[in-house]
C-alpha positions in Angstrom: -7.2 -8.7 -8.7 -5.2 -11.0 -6.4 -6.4 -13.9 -6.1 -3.9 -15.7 -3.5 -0.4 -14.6 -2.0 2.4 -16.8 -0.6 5.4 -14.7 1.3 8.4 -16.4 2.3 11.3 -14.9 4.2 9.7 -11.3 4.3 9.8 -9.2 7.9 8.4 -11.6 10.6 7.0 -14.4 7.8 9.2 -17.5 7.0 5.9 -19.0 4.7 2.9 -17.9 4.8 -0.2 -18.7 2.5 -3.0 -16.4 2.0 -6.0 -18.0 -0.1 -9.0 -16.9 -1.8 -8.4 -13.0 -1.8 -11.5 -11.3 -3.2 -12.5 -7.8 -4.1 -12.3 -6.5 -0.3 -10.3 -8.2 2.0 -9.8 -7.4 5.8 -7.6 -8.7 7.7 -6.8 -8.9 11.7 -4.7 -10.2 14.4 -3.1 -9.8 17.4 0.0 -7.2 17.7 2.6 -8.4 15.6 0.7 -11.4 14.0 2.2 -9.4 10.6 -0.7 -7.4 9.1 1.0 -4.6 8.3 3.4 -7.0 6.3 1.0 -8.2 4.5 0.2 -4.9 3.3 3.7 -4.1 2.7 4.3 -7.5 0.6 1.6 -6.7 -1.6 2.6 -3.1 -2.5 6.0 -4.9 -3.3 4.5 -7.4 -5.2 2.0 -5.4 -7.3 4.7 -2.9 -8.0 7.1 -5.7 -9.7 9.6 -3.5 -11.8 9.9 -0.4 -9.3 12.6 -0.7 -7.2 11.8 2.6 -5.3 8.6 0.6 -3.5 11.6 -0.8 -1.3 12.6 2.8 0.0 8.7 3.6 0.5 8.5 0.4 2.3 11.3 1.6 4.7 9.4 4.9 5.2 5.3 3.2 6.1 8.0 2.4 9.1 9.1 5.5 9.8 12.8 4.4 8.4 13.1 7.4 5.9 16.8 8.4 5.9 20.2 6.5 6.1 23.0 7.0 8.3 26.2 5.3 9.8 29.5 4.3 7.7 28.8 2.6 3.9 29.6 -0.5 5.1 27.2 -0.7 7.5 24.7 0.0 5.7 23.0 -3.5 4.3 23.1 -4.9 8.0 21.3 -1.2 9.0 18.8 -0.9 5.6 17.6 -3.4 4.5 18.6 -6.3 7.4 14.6 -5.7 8.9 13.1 -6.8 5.7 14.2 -10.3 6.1 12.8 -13.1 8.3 14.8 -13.5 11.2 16.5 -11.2 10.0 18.7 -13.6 7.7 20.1 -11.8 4.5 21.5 -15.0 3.3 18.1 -16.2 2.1 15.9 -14.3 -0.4 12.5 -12.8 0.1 9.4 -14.2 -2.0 6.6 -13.0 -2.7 4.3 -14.7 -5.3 0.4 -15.1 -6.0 -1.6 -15.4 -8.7 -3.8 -12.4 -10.5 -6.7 -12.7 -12.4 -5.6 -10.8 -15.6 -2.1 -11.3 -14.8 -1.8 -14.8 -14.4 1.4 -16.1 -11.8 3.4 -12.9 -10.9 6.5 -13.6 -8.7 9.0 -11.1 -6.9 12.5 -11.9 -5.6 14.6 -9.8 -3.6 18.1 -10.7 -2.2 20.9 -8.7 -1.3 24.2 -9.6 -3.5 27.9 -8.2 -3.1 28.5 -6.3 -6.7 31.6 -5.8 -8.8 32.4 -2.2 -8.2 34.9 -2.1 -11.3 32.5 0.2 -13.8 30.2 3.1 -12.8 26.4 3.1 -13.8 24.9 5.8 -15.8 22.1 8.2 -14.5 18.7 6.4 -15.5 15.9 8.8 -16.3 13.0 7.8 -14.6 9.9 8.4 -16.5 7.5 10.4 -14.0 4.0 8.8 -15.4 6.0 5.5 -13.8 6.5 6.9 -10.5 4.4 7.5 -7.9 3.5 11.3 -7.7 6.0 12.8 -5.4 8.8 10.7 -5.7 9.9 11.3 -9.1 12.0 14.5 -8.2 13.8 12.9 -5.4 14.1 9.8 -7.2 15.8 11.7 -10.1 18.0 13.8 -7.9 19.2 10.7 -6.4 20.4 9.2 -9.7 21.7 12.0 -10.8 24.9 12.9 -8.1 28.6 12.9 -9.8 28.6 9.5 -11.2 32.3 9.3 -11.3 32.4 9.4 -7.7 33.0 5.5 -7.1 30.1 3.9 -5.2 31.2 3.3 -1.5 28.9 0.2 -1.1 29.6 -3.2 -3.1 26.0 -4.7 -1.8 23.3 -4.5 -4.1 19.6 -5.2 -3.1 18.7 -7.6 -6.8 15.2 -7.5 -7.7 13.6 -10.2 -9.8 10.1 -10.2 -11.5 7.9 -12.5 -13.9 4.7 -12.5 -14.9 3.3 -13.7 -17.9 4.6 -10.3 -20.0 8.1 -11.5 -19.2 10.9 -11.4 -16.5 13.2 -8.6 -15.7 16.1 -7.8 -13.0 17.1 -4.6 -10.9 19.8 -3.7 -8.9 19.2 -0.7 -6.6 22.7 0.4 -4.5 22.5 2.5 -1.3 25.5 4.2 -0.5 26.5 7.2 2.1 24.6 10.0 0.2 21.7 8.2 -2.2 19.5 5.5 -3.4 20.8 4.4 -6.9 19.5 2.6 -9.6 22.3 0.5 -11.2 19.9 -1.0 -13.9 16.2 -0.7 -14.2 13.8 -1.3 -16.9 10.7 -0.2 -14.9 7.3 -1.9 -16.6 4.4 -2.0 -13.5 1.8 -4.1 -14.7 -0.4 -2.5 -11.5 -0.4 0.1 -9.5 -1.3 -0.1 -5.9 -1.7 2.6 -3.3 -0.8 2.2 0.6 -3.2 4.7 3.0 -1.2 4.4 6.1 -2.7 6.2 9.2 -2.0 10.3 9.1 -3.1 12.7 7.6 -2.0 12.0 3.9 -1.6 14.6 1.5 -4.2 16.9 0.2 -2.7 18.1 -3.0 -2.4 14.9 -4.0 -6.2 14.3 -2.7 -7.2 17.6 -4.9 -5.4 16.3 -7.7 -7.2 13.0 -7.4 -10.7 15.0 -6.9 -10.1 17.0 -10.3 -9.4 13.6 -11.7 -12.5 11.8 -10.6 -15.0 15.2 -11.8 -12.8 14.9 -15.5 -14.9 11.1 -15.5 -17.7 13.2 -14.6 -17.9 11.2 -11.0 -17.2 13.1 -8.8 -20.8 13.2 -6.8 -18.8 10.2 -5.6 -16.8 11.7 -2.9 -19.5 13.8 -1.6 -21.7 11.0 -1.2 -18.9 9.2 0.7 -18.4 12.5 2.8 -21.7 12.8 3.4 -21.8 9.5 5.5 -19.5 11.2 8.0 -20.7 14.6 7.9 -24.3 14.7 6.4 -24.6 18.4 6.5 -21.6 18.6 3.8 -23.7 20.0 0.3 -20.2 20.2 -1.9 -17.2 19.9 -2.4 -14.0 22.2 -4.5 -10.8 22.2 -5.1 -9.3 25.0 -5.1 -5.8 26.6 -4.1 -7.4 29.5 -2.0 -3.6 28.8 0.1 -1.4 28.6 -2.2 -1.4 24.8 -2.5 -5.0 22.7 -4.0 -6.6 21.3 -1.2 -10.1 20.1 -1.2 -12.7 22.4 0.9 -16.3 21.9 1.3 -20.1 23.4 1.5 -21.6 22.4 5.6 -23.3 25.3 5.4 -21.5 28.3 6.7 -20.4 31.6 5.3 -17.1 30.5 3.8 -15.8 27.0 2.4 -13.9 24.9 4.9 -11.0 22.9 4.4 -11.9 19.4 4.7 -8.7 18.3 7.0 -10.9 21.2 9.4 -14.0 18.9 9.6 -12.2 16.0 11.5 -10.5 12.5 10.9 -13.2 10.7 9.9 -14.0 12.5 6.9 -10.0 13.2 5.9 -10.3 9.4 6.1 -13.2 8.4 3.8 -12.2 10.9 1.0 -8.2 9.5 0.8 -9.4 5.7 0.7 -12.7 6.5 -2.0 -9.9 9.1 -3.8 -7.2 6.6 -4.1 -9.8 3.9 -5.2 -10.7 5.5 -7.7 -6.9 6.8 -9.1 -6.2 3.2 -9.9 -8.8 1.3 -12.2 -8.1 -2.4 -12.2 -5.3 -2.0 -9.2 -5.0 -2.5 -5.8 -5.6 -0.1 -2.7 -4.0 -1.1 0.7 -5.8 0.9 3.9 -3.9 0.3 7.3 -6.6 0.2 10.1 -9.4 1.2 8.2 -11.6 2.0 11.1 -9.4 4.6 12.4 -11.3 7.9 12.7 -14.7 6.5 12.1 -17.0 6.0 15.5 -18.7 2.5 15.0 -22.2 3.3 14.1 -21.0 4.9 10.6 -19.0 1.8 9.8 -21.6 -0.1 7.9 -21.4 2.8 5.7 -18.4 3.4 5.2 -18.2 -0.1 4.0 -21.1 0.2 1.8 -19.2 3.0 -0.2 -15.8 1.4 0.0 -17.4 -1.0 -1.8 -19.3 0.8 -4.7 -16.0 2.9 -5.1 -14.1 -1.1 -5.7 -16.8 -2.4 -8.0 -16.7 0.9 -10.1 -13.4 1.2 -10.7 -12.9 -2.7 -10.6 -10.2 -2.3 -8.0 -9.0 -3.9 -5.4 -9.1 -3.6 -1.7 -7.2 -4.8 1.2 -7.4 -3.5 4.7 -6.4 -4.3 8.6 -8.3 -3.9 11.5 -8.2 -4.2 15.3 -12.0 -3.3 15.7 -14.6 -5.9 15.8 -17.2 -3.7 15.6 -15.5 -3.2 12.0 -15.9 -7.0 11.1 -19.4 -7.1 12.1 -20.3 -3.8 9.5 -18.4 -5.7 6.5 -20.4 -8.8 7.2 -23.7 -7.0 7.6 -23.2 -4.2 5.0 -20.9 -6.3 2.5 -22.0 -9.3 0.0 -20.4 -12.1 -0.7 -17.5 -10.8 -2.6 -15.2 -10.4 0.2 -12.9 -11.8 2.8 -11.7 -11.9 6.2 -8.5 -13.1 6.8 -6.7 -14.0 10.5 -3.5 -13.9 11.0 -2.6 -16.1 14.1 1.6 -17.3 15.6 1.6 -20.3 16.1 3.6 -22.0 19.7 6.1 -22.9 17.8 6.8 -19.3 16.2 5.5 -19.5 13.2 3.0 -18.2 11.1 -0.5 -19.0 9.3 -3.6 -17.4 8.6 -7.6 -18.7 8.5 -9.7 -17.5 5.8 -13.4 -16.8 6.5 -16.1 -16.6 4.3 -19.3 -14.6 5.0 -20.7 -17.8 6.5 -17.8 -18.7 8.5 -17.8 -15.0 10.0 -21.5 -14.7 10.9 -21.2 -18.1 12.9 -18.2 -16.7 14.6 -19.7 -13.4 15.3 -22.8 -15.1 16.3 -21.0 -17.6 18.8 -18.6 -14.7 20.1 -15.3 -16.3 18.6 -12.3 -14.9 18.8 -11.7 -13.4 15.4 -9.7 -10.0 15.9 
């Protein structure tokens, strides 16, 4: 797990400190206090070695395609990712892990010598997230001896105590291209952004957890949400696995049918449990639970974290959702606040359980 995280120069951040992380984290703040960044800097971080994680980055945005002339395309790309949006200075993002040790990431963009043309890497698929190996193949894999149109470069630099590495990762007119890569992720970290995700991924994730012989697991979660739910398949009745499930009528039902709230729980207790010893990041957790099932739903985000020793980190808006974690969580979690300071700049407050149940008890302003 993460025990502490320093980003400097990232999105909206010029330094900011987070300490004491913990198993579950949750973190709030005021529109554009940077918690979504926070998320984001962590997926970077844990995923030292893929350069791809930059592009997905793009996309939890909504940035998913390039357009405009070559040369504009570092200003366009990848300008956003840095703090004030300065390219001159590199992003940082550094913390310390508990079986890791120090683990450090550097991204800068750098002009490149154009003079000799990369060849195709071969991306190993059980190194890249589900989904992305195909296009991430096809991108590498155009007419190399068409000469790259762009000279900028977004560098990547890693260490942690198995070593350091470099990557280069070129976007030009047509592609994303991996100039040099030795891909080695020491974690491997999951980002539930708000939608509807993707159910053959879920069902994939559902036949993984029943192959461990846990898989009473999700329908216990489910059944927090929708307690007339008996079970739960998946199957490919359409063509495609999806996960359906037993409330009680003549036919199975497709569990996007039975509303948000129960889409919600079985992504974040699925993903938790597709990445033993790694870290899960869940953008406004509450969303699509009403406020008197939250102190469950924390109680099993929990037992899904401590089983599969992974890690959690989630925002909020709700304080109705800080006051479940406090009363349905023990001590082995945090609440963070992210707070801008007059001056511009940006810091965040850590609470411990004691610290939040005098501020919930007092009214404080914590969200």
């Amino acid at each position: 797990m993460f025990e502490n995280l320093r980003i400097k120069n990232f999105r909206l951040f010029d330094d900011l400190e987070i300490g004491e992380l913990k198993r579950i984290n949750l973190l709030a703040g005021r529109n554009n206090a940077g918690k979504t960044a926070v998320l984001e800097a962590i997926y970077l971080l844990a995923s030292v070695g893929n350069p791809r994680r930059a592009i997905e980055v793009k996309g939890i945005r909504g940035i998913s395609e390039t357009s405009g002339s070559p040369g504009r395309l570092p200003t366009s790309y990848w300008k956003p990712l840095f703090s004030q949006l300065n390219m001159q200075r590199s992003i940082e993002i550094s913390g310390a892990h508990s079986h890791l040790g120090p683990v450090a990431l550097a991204i800068s963009l750098e002009r490149r010598d154009d003079s000799e043309t990369p060849e195709p890497y071969r991306f190993p698929t059980s190194q890249v997230a589900q989904g992305v190996a195909d296009d991430a193949q096809e991108a590498v894999s155009h007419d190399i001896g068409e000469r790259l149109a762009d000279p900028w470069a977004l560098h990547l630099s890693w260490a942690t105590n198995m070593g350091r590495d470099t990557c280069d990762m070129r976007v030009t007119e047509h592609s994303h291209r991996i100039v040099s890569a030795d891909l080695g992720i020491p974690l491997h970290p999951i980002y539930l952004s708000l939608g509807p995700g993707n159910a053959h991924e879920d069902a994939v994730r559902l036949g993984q957890l029943r192959a461990r012989k846990k898989g009473d697991l999700l329908t216990k979660a489910l059944q927090v949400v929708e307690p007339s739910l008996e079970s739960v398949e998946d199957i490919s009745a359409t063509g495609t696995p999806m996960i359906w499930g037993d409330i009680g009528l003549p036919e199975l039902t497709p569990l996007s049918a039975m509303g948000e709230g129960v889409a919600r729980i079985a992504r974040i207790v699925l993903a938790t449990s597709s990445v033993p010893g790694g870290v899960v990041l869940v953008d406004e957790i509450e969303n699509g639970f009403h406020h008197s099932v939250m102190k469950k739903v924390w109680s099993v985000v929990e037992e899904a974290a401590q089983l599969f020793d992974a890690q959690v980190i989630a925002t909020t808006h709700s304080y109705e959702c800080l006051m479940a974690a406090h009363e349905a969580l023990r001590d082995e979690w945090r609440f963070h606040r992210l707070d801008r300071t007059k001056e511009g700049s940006s810091q965040c407050v850590t609470f411990d359980t004691e610290r939040v149940e005098a501020a919930i008890r007092h009214w404080l302003e914590v969200r």
